[in-house]
Residue, then its C-alpha position, 0 to 999 in steps of 0.5 A: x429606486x426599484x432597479x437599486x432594490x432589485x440590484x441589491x437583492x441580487x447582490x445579497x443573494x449571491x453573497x449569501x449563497x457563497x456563504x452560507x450555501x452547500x460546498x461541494x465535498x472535494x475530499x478522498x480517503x485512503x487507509x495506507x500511504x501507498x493508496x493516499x500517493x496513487x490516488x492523488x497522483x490520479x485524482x490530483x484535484x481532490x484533497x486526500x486524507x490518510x486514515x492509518x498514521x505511522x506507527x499503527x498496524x494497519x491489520x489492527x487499525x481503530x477508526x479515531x474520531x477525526x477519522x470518522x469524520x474525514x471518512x463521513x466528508x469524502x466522496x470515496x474511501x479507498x482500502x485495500x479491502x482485505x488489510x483494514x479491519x475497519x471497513x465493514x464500517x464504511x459506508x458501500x457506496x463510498x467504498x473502493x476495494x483494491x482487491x476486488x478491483x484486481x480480482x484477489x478474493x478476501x482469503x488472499x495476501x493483502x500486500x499488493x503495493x509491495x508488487x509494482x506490477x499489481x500496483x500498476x494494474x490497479x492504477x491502470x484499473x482506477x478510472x474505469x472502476x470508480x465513477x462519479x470522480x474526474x481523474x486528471x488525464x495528463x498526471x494519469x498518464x504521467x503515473x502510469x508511464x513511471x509504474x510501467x518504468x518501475x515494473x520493468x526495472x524489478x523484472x530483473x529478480x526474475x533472472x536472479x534466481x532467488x529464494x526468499x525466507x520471510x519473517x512475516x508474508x508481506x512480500x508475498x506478491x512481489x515474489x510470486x509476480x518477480x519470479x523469487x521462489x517462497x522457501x518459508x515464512x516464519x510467521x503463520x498468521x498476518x497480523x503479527x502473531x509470534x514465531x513458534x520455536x517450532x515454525x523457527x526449527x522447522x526454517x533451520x531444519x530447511x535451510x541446511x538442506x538448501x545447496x545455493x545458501x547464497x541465493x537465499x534472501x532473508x526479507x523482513x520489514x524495516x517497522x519490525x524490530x523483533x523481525x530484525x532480531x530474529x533476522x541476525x539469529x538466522x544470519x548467524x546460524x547460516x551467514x551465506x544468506x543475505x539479509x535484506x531490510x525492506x520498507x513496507x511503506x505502512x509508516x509514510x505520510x509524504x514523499x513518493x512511492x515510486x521512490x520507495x521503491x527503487x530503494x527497496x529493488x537497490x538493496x535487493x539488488x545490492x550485492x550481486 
């Protein structure tokens, strides 16, 4: 009878623990689809929970409360640091700032997923910036072969000899690191804000001066409908440019970056 007892009590316990006792937290953040995917890929035991939804302006995001609370219930948020207006409410000890990961200071552009040869650092950098995580070796090293696959496939705009306008400066780094020179960028500011007829006359004025019309890309983001405007009235005023419609990857819950991509290097490439 006194064995039965204990033998219950054990039983109990157990049960009881199961049930009742703490769960360990699995969960991560990320702000934008390209940190939730890379994350994923490199942690691939963990859930991960993406803060900016599709059709929100990251440079202006609000934290909604079932943000908050996924935020509260994750080991480690990951932003891109410089993007996100709301990480100064995060708390530092969760915190992973891509940008002080790769060394960009807050001044500078926060568009680094547009760039595979940043993104590739960064994943390369993840492991041995952020402890008290258990990465999966083997998705690891699978991520970092197709980033380094990827890098090598836009090395080729650096034979192209390209010069880009840009509506607004989100592909600042895939230029700078590709070898395409930066003629101008319409919008002065990074969160949008109007394009002076002053700044739009000032681009007119530089590109009829430009002998090689017909190596002049026109970039601008495919969430943009007032940059694609503004896209054709400069095509029209000089039609040997090429305008190019790029995926900024802001709006993407699902599917795969590295995918995206390509899509995006396919209509840089698509006329030559």
């Amino acid at each position: 009878m006194r064995f039965l007892k204990i033998f219950l009590i054990t039983i109990l316990g157990i049960f009881l623990f199961s049930c009742g006792g703490k769960k360990e937290t699995k969960q991560l953040s990320a702000s934008i689809f390209p940190l939730a995917w890379l994350v994923k890929e490199i942690y691939p035991s963990y859930e991960v929970y993406q803060i900016i939804k599709p059709g929100s302006n990251p440079h202006i995001y609000e934290l909604t409360p079932s943000d908050i609370r996924h935020i509260k219930n994750s080991l480690r948020v990951f932003v891109i640091g410089n993007l996100e207006p709301f990480v100064g409410k995060i708390d530092k000890d969760k915190l992973v700032e891509a940008i002080k990961i790769l060394n960009i200071p807050p001044s500078g552009n926060p568009h680094i997923w547009l760039s595979p040869k940043r993104w590739l650092e960064l994943a390369q950098k993840l492991p041995k910036e952020v402890k008290g995580l258990k990465e999966d070796p083997q998705s690891y090293e699978k991520t970092i072969s197709r980033l380094q696959k990827l890098d090598k496939e836009y090395s080729v705009l650096t034979t192209k000899g390209y010069k880009v306008v840009m509506i607004h400066p989100a592909f600042y780094w895939l230029c700078k690191d590709y070898g395409m020179e930066i003629l101008y960028v319409l919008e002065k500011g990074d969160s949008g804000l109007q394009i002076s007829l002053k700044r739009f006359n000032n681009l007119v004025e530089l590109l009829k001066k430009e002998k090689e019309l017909n190596k002049v890309l026109l970039l601008y983001s495919s969430t943009n409908e007032q940059a694609k405007k503004v896209a054709q009235r400069i095509k029209q005023l000089f039609p040997s440019i090429r305008v190019v419609e790029l995926d900024p990857l802001i709006w993407e819950t699902e599917g795969d970056y590295i995918t995206l991509m390509e899509k995006n290097l396919k209509k840089l490439l698509s006329q030559d």
